[in-house]
C-alpha positions, 0 to 999 in steps of 0.5 A: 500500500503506498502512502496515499492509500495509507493517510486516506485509511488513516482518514477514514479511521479517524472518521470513523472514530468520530462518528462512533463518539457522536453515537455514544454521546447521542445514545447518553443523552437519549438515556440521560432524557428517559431517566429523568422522564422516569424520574419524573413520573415516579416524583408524580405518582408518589405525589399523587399516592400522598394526596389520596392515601394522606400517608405524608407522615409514613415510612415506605413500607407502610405506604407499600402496605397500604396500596397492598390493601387497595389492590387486594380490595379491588381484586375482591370488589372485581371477582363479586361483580 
């Protein structure tokens, strides 16, 4: 291979490189987006669960425990109709 050949591939290597650090900065971005969308959502149902349940002043658990029940209760209210 003579020279040219060799800086053309050498070019192209490099291009290559590039682009492949664009996609991984792209992909990073796109998940950085959907966690915080997710983080989002989680903040809102947590907030609503708060409203409804008036459990602001309960450790997680028994916030867990409580929407347990409502589950349950619905499932019962859903096999008697």
């Amino acid at each position: 291979m003579n020279e040219r050949d060799e800086q053309r591939l050498q070019k192209t290597r490099d291009k290559i490189a590039q682009m492949k650090t664009v996609e991984q900065s792209i992909l990073a971005r796109d998940k950085k987006q959907q966690r915080k969308e997710r983080t989002r959502r989680l903040i809102q149902s947590g907030a609503l669960a708060e409203k409804y349940l008036h459990c602001e002043n309960m450790p997680p658990s028994e916030v867990e425990k409580a929407l347990k029940r409502l589950i349950e209760n619905d499932k019962n209210t859903c096999k008697q109709l």
